[in-house]
ZAMIVEX-592539 format. One record per residue (C-alpha): x, y, z; residue number from 1; residue in three letters. Coordinates in nm, 2 decimals, m for minus. Example, Ala and Ser with C-alpha at 12.3 -4.5 7.8 and 13.67 -1.06 7.14 Angstrom:
// ZAMIVEX-592539
1.23|m0.45|0.78|1|ALA
1.37|m0.11|0.71|2|SER
This chain:
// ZAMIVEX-592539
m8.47|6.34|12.61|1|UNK
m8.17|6.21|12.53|2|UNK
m8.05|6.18|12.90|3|UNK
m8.35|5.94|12.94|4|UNK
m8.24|5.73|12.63|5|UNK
m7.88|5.70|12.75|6|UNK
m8.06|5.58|13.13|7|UNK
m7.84|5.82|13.27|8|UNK
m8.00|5.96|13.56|9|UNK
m7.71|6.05|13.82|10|UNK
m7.42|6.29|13.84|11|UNK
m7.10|6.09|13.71|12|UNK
m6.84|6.09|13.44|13|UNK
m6.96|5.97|13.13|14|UNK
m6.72|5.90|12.86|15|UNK
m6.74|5.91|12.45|16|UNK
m6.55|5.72|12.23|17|UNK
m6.62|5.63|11.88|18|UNK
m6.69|5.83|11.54|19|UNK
m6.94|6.00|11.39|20|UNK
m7.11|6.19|11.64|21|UNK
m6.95|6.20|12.03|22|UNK
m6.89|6.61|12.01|23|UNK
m7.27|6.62|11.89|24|UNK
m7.37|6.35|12.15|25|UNK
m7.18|6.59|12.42|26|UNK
m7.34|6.94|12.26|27|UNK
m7.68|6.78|12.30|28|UNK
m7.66|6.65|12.61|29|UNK
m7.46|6.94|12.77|30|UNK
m7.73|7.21|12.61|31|UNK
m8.00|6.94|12.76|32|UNK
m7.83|6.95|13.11|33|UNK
m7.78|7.27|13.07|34|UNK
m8.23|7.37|13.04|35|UNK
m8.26|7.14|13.37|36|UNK
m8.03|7.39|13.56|37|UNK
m7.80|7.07|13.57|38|UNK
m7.37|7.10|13.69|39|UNK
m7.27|7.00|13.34|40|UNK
m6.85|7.02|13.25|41|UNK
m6.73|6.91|12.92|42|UNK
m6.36|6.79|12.92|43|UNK
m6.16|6.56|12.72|44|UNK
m5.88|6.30|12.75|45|UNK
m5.75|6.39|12.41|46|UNK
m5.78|6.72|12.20|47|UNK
m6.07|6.92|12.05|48|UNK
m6.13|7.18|11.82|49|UNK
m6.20|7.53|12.04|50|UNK
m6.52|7.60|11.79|51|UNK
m6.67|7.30|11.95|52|UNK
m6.67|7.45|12.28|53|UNK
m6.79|7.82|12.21|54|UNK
m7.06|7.89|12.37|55|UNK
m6.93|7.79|12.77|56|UNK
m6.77|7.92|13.02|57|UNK
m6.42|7.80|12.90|58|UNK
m6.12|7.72|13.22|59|UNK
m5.79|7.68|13.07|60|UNK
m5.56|7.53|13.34|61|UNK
m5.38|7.23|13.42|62|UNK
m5.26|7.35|13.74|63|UNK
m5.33|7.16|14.03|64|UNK
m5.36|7.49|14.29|65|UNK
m5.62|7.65|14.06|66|UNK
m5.82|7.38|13.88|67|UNK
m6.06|7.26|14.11|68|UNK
m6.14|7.60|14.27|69|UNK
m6.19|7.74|13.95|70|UNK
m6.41|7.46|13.82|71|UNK
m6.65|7.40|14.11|72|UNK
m6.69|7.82|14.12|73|UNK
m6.80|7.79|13.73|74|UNK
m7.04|7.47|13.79|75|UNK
m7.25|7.68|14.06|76|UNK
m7.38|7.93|13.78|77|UNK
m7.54|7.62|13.63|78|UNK
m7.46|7.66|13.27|79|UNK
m7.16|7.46|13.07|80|UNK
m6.85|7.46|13.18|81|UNK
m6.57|7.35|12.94|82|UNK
m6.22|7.28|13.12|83|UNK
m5.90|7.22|12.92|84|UNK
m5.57|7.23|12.96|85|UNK
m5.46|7.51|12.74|86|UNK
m5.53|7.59|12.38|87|UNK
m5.29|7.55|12.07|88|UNK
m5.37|7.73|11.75|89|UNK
m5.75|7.57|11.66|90|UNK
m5.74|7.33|11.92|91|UNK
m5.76|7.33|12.30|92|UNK
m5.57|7.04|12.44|93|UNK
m5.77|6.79|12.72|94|UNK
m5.65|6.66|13.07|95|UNK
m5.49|6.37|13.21|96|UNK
m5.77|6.13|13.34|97|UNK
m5.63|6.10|13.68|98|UNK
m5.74|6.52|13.75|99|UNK
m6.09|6.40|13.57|100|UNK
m6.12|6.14|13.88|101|UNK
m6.01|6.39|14.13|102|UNK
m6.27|6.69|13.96|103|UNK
m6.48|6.40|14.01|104|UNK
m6.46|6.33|14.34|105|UNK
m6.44|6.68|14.48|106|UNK
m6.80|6.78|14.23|107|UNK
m7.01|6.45|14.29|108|UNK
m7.29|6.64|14.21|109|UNK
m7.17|6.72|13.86|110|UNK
m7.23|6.55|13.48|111|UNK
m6.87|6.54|13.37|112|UNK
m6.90|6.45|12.97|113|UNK
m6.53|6.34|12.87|114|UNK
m6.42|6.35|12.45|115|UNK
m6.19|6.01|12.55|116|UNK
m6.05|5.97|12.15|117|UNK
m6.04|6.09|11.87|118|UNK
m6.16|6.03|11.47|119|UNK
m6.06|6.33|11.23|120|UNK
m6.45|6.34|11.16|121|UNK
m6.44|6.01|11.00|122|UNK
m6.83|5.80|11.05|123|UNK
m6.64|5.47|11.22|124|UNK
m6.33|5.39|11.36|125|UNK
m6.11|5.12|11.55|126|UNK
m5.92|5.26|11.87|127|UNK
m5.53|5.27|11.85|128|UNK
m5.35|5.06|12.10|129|UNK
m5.28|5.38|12.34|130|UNK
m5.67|5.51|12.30|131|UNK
m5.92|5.56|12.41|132|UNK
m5.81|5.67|12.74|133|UNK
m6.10|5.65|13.01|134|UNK
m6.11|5.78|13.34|135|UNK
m6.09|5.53|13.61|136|UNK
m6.39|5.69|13.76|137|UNK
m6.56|5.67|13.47|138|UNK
m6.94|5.55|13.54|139|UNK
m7.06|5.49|13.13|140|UNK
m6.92|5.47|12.84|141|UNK
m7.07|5.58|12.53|142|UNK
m6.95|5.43|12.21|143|UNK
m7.06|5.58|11.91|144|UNK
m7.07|5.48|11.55|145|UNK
m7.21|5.67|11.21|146|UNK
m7.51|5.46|10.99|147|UNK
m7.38|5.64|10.69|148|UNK
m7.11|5.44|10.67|149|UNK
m7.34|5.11|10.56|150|UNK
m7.32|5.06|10.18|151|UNK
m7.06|5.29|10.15|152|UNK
m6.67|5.14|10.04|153|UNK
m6.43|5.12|10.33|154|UNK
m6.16|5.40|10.28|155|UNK
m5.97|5.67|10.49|156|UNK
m6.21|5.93|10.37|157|UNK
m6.52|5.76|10.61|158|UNK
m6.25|5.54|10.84|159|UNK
m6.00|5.66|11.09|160|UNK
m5.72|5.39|11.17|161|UNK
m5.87|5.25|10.82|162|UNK
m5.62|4.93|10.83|163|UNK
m5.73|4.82|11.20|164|UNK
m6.07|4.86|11.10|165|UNK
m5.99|4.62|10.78|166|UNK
m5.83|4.37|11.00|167|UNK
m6.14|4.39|11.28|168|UNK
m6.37|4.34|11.02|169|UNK
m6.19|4.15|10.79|170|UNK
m6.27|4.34|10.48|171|UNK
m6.06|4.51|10.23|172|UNK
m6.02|4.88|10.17|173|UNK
m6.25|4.92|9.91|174|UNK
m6.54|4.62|10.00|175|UNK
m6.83|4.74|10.09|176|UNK
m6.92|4.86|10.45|177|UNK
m7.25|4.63|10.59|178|UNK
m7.45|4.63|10.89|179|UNK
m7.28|4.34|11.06|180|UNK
m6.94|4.54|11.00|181|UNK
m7.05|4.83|11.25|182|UNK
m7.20|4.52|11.48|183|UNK
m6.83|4.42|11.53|184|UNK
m6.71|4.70|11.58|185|UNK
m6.88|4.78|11.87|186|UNK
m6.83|4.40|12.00|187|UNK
m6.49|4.32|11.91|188|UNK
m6.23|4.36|12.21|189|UNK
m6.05|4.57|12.02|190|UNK
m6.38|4.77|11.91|191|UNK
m6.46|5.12|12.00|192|UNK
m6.53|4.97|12.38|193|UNK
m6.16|4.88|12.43|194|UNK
m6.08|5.01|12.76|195|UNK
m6.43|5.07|12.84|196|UNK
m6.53|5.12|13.23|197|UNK
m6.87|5.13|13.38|198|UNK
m7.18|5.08|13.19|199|UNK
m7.15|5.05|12.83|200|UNK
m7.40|5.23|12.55|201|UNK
m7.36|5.18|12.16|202|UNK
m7.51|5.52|12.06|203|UNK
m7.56|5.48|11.62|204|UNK
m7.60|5.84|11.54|205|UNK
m7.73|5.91|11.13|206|UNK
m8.06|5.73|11.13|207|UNK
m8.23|5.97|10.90|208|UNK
m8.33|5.70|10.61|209|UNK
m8.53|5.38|10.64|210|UNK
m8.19|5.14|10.54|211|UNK
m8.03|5.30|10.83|212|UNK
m8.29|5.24|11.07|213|UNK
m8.34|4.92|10.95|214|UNK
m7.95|4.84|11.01|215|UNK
m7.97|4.97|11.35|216|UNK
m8.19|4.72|11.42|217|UNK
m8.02|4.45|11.32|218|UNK
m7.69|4.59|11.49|219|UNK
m7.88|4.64|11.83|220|UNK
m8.01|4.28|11.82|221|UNK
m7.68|4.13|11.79|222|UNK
m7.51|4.29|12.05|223|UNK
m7.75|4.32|12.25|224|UNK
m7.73|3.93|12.26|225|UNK
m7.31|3.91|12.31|226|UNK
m7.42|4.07|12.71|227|UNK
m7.15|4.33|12.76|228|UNK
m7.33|4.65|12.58|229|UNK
m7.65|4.72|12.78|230|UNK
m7.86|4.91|12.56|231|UNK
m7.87|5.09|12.19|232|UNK
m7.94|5.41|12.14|233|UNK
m8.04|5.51|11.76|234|UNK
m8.00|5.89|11.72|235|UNK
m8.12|6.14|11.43|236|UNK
m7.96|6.53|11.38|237|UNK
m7.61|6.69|11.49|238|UNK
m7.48|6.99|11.72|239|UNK
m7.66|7.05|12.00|240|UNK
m7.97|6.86|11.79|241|UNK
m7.92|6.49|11.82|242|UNK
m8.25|6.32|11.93|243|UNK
m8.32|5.98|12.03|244|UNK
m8.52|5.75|11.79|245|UNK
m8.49|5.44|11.87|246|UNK
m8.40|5.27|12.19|247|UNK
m8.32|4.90|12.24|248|UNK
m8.24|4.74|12.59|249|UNK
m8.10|4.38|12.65|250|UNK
């Protein structure tokens, strides 16, 4: 299970940060919570589109006298719960962190999966110096990166914030993407983890080949070894699919 992977076992905001795959990492783990009967609500710090959270109960509301009553009544049915601040054309718009840390504190029995930046559905990305924006409470941080970029060219068409990600990595627009590349992104202060609280997780989603499997190894071995990332999680499939394939622990 893909909750077992992560080492998540207790109630707790979780953030996601990254590219190429958080809204699949929070499908999965929400449709996963979700069979175990689990308080699951699915929020975000930035925007989403609304077709990524059809299917749950869906709270619009930002206001303070409503929100929480409204949310805790939804998390006792024991399927999602999606809670946003209101909706604008093909997006619904996320909440302040602060209200995540006081939904939080008033539902400690509840998973609480946060969308904390976002990646126009590009496969890697280096965070913006506003972003990503993690609740205080936050208890692990999930940082996700896309194999499919490896052996591809840098380029805005697979990289969001493609010049920071040049300057990180110290490539050119254009070089070719390698292994070690998605290794510093995950390391580098300025990385995907910038502003990262609680326990952190690289998750590398897209290992459906040999080469990319092969790379996640080689990724999960080097940060493994820089101490701050505790574990690797190598993922196959998307939507409310994504499975576990390989796990690697410091």
């Amino acid at each position: 299970m893909l909750w077992d992977a992560l080492g998540i076992s207790r109630p707790g905001v979780i953030a996601c940060v990254g590219a190429g795959g958080k809204t699949s990492l929070i499908q999965s783990l929400a449709a996963s919570a979700g069979r175990q009967g689990w308080p699951v609500l699915i929020t975000a710090t930035t925007k989403m589109f609304s077709c990524q959270v059809d299917g749950y109960e869906l709270i619009l509301t930002a206001d303070p006298a409503f929100r929480v009553s409204q949310v805790a009544a939804a998390l006792q049915s024991g399927r999602p719960v999606a809670w946003f601040a209101r909706q604008e054309g093909e997006k619904v718009i996320g909440v302040p962190p602060g209200l995540v840390d006081s939904m939080a504190a008033q539902n400690p029995a509840a998973y609480i999966l946060v969308e904390a930046d976002g990646a126009r559905h590009s496969l890697i990305k280096a965070p913006a110096a506003q972003e990503p924006v993690v609740p205080d409470c936050t208890a692990t941080t999930v940082g996700v990166l896309n194999l499919g970029a490896v052996g591809q060219p840098l380029s805005p068409a697979n990289t969001h914030r493609v010049e920071l990600v040049s300057e990180i990595i110290n490539k050119r627009i254009g070089e070719t993407v390698e292994w070690c590349d998605i290794a510093c992104l995950a390391a580098h202060r300025q990385g995907i983890f910038q502003y990262a609280r609680g326990t952190r997780i690289l998750l590398l989603s897209g290992a459906e080949t040999l080469a990319a499997r092969m790379a996640a190894g080689r990724i999960s071995a080097t940060v493994l070894a820089q101490g701050e990332i505790s574990r690797v999680v190598v993922t196959e499939g998307y939507g409310c699919a994504m499975q576990p394939s390989e796990v690697y622990k410091r």
